[in-house]
Phi, psi and omega in degrees: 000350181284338170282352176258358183284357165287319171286299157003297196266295193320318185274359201258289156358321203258290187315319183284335190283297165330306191310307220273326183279331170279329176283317141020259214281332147308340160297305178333302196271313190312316188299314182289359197241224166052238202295013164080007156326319179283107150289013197233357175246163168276178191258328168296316164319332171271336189282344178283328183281007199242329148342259191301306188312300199286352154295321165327298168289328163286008182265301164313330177280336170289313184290305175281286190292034160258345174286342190271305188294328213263003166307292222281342173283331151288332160296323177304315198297310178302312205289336184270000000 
């Protein structure tokens, strides 16, 4: 497994850079939608998407620290 802590950190990076960025453009798009900017949608159309994006993101935010905890455990493993 020591040879995989470079993909490791790097995919943990990415996952986390994704997270952040989908919850973005789901604050973006949920608020403008919200506050009626969008006409073609209802304004409750934004709170499902303002929903779904922050699952998203806590879903990608899950995933990178079980990829973070699963460093730091390989790293414990290596000192012993």
């Amino acid at each position: 497994m020591r040879e995989h802590l470079g993909f490791l950190k790097t995919s943990s990076a990415v996952v986390k850079i994704a997270a952040w960025i989908f919850l973005l453009l789901g604050l973006l798009g949920g608020v403008s939608i919200t506050l009626g900017l969008v006409p073609p949608y209802p304004r409750w159309m934004g709170v499902v998407i303002l929903a779904i994006y922050a699952f998203l993101f806590f879903f990608l935010f899950l995933i990178a620290k079980i990829a973070d905890l699963l460093i730091k455990i390989i790293n414990e493993i290596k000192k012993e």
